[in-house]
C-alpha positions, 0 to 999 in steps of 0.5 A: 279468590279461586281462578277457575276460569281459564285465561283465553288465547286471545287475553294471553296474546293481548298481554305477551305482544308487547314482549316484541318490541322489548325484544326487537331492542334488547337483541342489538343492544346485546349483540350489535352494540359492541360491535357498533360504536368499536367499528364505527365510533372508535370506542375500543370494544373492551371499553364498550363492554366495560361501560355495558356493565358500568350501567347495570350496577345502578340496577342494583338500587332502581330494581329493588325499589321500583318491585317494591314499589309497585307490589305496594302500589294501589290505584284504579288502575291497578299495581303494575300498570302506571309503572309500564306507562312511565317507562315505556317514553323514556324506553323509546327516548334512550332506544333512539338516541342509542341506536341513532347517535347524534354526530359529533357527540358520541364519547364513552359518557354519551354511551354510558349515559344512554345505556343506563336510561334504557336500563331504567326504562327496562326496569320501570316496563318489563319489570312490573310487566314480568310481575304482572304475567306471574299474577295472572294465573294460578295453575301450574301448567298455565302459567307456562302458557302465559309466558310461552305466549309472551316469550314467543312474541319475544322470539318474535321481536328477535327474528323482526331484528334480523328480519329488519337488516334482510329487508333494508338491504333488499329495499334500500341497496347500500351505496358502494362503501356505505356501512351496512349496520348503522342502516341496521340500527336506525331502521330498528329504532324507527320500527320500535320507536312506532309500534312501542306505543301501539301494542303497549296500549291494547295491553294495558287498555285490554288486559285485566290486573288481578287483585293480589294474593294478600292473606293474614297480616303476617306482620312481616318487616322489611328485614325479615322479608328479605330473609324469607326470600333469600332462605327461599331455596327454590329462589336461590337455586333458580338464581344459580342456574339464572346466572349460569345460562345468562352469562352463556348466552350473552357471550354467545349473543355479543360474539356471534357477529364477530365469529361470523365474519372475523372468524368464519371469514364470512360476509357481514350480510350473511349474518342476520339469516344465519340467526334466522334459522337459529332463532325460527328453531327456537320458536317453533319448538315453543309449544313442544317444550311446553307439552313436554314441561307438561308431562314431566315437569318445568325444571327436567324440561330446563335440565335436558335444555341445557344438556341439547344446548351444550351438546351442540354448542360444545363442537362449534369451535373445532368444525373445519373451515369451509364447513358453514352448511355443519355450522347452520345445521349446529346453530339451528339444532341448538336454537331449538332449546332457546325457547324453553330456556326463556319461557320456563325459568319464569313459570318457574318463578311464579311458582317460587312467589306462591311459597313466598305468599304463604310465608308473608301473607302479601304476594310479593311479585315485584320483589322477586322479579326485580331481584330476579332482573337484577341478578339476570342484567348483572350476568348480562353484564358479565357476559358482555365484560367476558365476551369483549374483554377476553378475545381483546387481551388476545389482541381481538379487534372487530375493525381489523380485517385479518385477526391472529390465530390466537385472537380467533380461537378466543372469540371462539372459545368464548361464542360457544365452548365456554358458554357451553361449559357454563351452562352445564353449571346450571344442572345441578339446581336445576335438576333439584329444583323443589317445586313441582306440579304437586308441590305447587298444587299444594301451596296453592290450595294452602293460599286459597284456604287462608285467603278465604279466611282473610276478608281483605283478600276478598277485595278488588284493586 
């Protein structure tokens, strides 16, 4: 039952690749598409960002279920993997049909009705495929190894959402009065919706599924698991914080083209490579944080993230006008911390799962990672709602080519000083999280004793 055997740098790519092409998709759907269907469809922006969280209410019902259902599961070709295959055609339908509307046909129930597809789609892929990445190790610093290689991909997959722009102005040159974002969107989707398919079957074909942890029959029901996870302290305080730093994020995501040009008064094109040097921060510090996790511990790592994060998001807001070279220098200085922010919490979360394991006897991942993905699109949904309705009660309008002062100072607020403020919300849990490297070498060693006494466990998939 041990996993002696360290995973290689060449199984661990293999398995985070696909995380490219789930983020590429993700960025413009939290960050572009607000903006997108308000300036070029005329569905006002506040209406966008209602339908945005409109949609994540079903994942209240499909995330749970589809966990479940694949912890569950048992075939030949594994727990998570016939899930992943089911969801990422529907994951290339909905892109395509978001990112490239149909003219003539697009109304609120169009938008709505293909933002909850892709969510779904999300929910089948990436949910099993979060779960999966938690399943393959059982050592506490390799653990972040496994997400800091998928998240890298992730990073990746954002800077090819920005790159791509780069390169359609530079290739194919606008037309004089040609909207520049439309081009934007359907190149994203032409690339996503071909290399999806490609790098989504080398991991499935290529990457092993481990057999799951599965110890004495613990006669655990449906009711009292859920209790067990919910009297999970370190799954609530992780939760806590999940809340905190996704809704700061999103409001920042969703408002950054909007502060860019509405606020800073500067041009459209510029956008994609201020994001470019926030986002190349982010990924080259990803091997820092993970050492530094290593040394002392993940959640102190997490905790001094987010102090970096506020200190320099907090001043944005109050920089004069004119200062863009202090502004870059503050997005690049803060986007270092993205990548322990994203590629932490979730090596986390298989540490959470092991205490869950030895509670109930079964290795629960789909569970926690589909009440960990709820929870997280349910604060992408506040986010954007917080994002889109507030500067709009100021009078807000992306269309317009001049907004009051009132209006600016509202998108500002909401781009970097109260994500700041939110984030900070986050330290205490953090801070007190319970799980450390000893604590989890602990649970392992308990896992492995009462596996070895459980002859079911000693089986394959």
């Amino acid at each position: 039952m041990g996993q002696a055997a360290q995973l290689t740098k060449g199984l661990m790519a293999r398995y985070g690749a696909p995380n490219i092409f789930l983020s590429l998709a993700a960025f413009p759907l939290a960050v572009h598409l607000p903006t997108f269907f308000s300036k070029y469809y005329g569905i006002a922006f506040g209406t966008v960002g209602a339908l945005i969280f409109l949609s994540r209410l079903t994942d209240v019902i499909t995330d749970p279920l589809i966990g479940t259902w694949s912890d569950k599961a048992r075939s030949r070709f594994g727990r998570r993997k016939p899930f992943i295959l089911a969801g990422v055609p529907i994951f290339m339908i909905s892109i395509w049909f978001l990112f490239v509307p149909i003219d003539g046909m697009v109304t609120e129930g169009y938008v709505l009705f293909f933002i909850i597809l892709l969510y779904f789609s999300y929910t089948l892929a990436d949910l099993p495929y979060k779960a999966w990445g938690a399943e393959l190790s059982h050592n506490y610093e390799e653990r972040s190894r496994v997400t800091g290689w998928r998240e890298g991909f992730g990073l990746a997959g954002l800077i090819m959402a920005l790159a791509i722009p780069v390169v359609v102005d530079v290739l194919f040159p606008a037309a004089e009065g040609e909207a520049a974002m439309p081009r934007w969107m359907f190149a994203i989707a032409v690339v996503t919706v071909i290399g999806t398919p490609f790098l989504f079957f080398l991991t499935l074909k290529t990457v092993p599924e481990p057999a799951p942890d599965q110890l004495a029959q613990k006669r655990v029901g449906w009711g009292q698991g859920l209790r067990i996870v919910w009297q999970n302290k370190a799954f609530m305080k992780m939760l806590v914080a999940l809340v905190a730093i996704v809704i700061g994020g999103t409001m920042t995501a969703t408002l950054g083209l909007p502060f860019v040009t509405n606020v800073l008064d500067l041009p459209e094109q510029t956008y994609p490579f201020i994001i470019l040097g926030y986002y190349a921060g982010a990924t080259a510090c990803v091997p820092l944080w993970v050492k530094l996790s290593d040394r002392i511990g993940k959640h102190k790592a997490v905790a001094l993230a987010l102090v970096w994060l506020s200190l320099w998001s907090a001043p944005i807001p109050f920089l004069p006008e004119g200062a863009t070279a202090l502004f870059v220098t503050c997005m690049v200085l803060k986007g270092t911390t993205v990548g322990a922010l994203a590629l932490l919490p979730p090596s986390m979360g298989a540490d959470i799962i092991d205490h869950d394991t030895l509670q109930t006897g079964e290795q629960r991942s789909g569970l926690y990672f589909s009440l960990w993905g709820m929870v997280y699109k349910l604060s992408v949904a506040i986010g954007v709602l917080a994002a889109t309705t507030i500067p709009a009660s100021f009078g807000f309008n992306p269309a317009l080519d001049v907004n009051d002062d009132a209006a600016k100072w509202a998108v500002a607020f909401c781009y970097s000083l109260g994500p700041a403020l939110i984030a900070l919300l986050a330290l205490p849990s953090i801070w007190t999280f319970p799980i450390t490297r000893a604590v989890q070498q602990q649970l392992r060693d308990q896992i492995e004793a009462e596996a070895e006494a459980t002859p079911i466990a000693k089986g394959a998939l």
